[in-house]
N, C-alpha and C positions, 0 to 999 in steps of 0.2 A: 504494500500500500504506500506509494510513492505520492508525497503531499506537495506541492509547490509552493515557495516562496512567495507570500505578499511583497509588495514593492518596497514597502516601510520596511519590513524583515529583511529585505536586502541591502537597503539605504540603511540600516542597523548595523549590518555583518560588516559593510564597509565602514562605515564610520569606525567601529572595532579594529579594524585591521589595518586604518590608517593610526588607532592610535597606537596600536602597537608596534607596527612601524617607528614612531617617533621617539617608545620608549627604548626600543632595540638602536635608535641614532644615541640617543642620551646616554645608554648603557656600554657603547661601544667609544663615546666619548670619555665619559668618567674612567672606561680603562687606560685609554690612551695617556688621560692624565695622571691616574694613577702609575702607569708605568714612569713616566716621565719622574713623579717625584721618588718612587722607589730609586732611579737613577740618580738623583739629585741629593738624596740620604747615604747610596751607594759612596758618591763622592768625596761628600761633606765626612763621612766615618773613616774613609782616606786619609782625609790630611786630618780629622782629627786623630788618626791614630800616629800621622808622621810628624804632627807636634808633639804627641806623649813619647816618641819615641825623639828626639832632638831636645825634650824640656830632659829628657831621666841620664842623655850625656852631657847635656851642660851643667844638672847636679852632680855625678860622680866627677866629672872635671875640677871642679867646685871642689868636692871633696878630698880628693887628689891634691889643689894645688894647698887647700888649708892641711893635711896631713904632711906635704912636704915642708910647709913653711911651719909647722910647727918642729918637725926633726930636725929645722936646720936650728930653728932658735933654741933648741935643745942642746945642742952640739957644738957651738959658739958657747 
Protein backbone atom coordinates (compact mmCIF):
# COMPACT_ATOMS: atom_id res chain seq x y z
CA UNK A 1 0.00 0.00 0.00
CA UNK A 2 2.01 2.61 -1.46
CA UNK A 3 0.76 6.36 -0.19
CA UNK A 4 1.85 9.47 -1.84
CA UNK A 5 3.24 12.50 -0.67
CA UNK A 6 1.12 15.71 -0.19
CA UNK A 7 2.85 18.63 -1.45
CA UNK A 8 3.30 20.26 2.14
CA UNK A 9 4.91 16.66 3.04
CA UNK A 10 7.39 17.32 0.44
CA UNK A 11 7.88 21.04 0.93
CA UNK A 12 8.51 19.40 4.64
CA UNK A 13 11.15 16.78 3.75
CA UNK A 14 12.96 19.49 1.82
CA UNK A 15 12.88 22.11 4.15
CA UNK A 16 14.53 19.14 6.50
CA UNK A 17 17.03 18.23 4.36
CA UNK A 18 18.04 21.72 3.52
CA UNK A 19 18.40 22.14 7.11
CA UNK A 20 20.48 19.42 7.43
CA UNK A 21 22.48 20.35 4.94
CA UNK A 22 23.53 23.49 6.66
CA UNK A 23 24.09 21.76 9.89
CA UNK A 24 26.58 19.10 8.04
CA UNK A 25 28.38 22.86 6.57
CA UNK A 26 28.53 24.05 10.34
CA UNK A 27 29.74 20.71 11.53
CA UNK A 28 32.24 20.29 8.85
CA UNK A 29 33.36 23.88 9.71
CA UNK A 30 33.62 23.77 13.50
CA UNK A 31 36.07 20.63 12.44
CA UNK A 32 38.07 22.42 10.26
CA UNK A 33 38.42 24.99 13.04
CA UNK A 34 38.87 22.70 15.50
CA UNK A 35 41.70 21.12 13.65
CA UNK A 36 43.28 24.21 13.17
CA UNK A 37 43.51 25.07 17.00
CA UNK A 38 44.49 21.45 17.96
CA UNK A 39 47.58 22.65 15.52
CA UNK A 40 47.90 25.93 17.18
CA UNK A 41 48.20 24.06 20.92
CA UNK A 42 50.36 21.53 18.99
CA UNK A 43 52.73 24.57 18.52
CA UNK A 44 52.31 26.71 21.37
CA UNK A 45 53.21 23.18 23.67
CA UNK A 46 56.43 23.26 21.32
CA UNK A 47 58.02 26.11 22.26
CA UNK A 48 56.55 25.96 25.47
CA UNK A 49 58.32 22.89 26.15
CA UNK A 50 61.64 24.40 24.32
CA UNK A 51 61.57 27.33 26.90
CA UNK A 52 61.23 24.74 29.86
CA UNK A 53 63.99 23.03 28.20
CA UNK A 54 66.41 26.49 27.66
CA UNK A 55 64.95 28.07 31.38
CA UNK A 56 66.35 24.36 33.26
CA UNK A 57 70.02 25.11 31.25
CA UNK A 58 70.21 28.54 32.04
CA UNK A 59 69.48 27.39 35.85
CA UNK A 60 72.05 24.47 36.07
CA UNK A 61 74.57 27.11 34.34
CA UNK A 62 73.57 29.24 37.07
CA UNK A 63 74.32 26.61 39.34
CA UNK A 64 77.52 25.73 37.98
CA UNK A 65 78.81 29.12 37.70
CA UNK A 66 77.68 29.90 41.62
CA UNK A 67 79.38 26.33 42.79
CA UNK A 68 82.43 27.39 40.95
CA UNK A 69 82.65 30.67 42.29
CA UNK A 70 82.12 29.42 45.60
CA UNK A 71 85.23 26.68 45.22
CA UNK A 72 87.23 29.37 44.04
CA UNK A 73 86.58 31.68 47.13
CA UNK A 74 87.05 28.72 49.03
CA UNK A 75 90.42 28.18 47.97
CA UNK A 76 91.81 31.65 47.98
Amino acid sequence: MSQELSSEQKQYIQSLEYEVQKANARVEYLAERLGQRELELSEMDAQLQTFKNAYALLQKEKEDMEQKETQESHSE
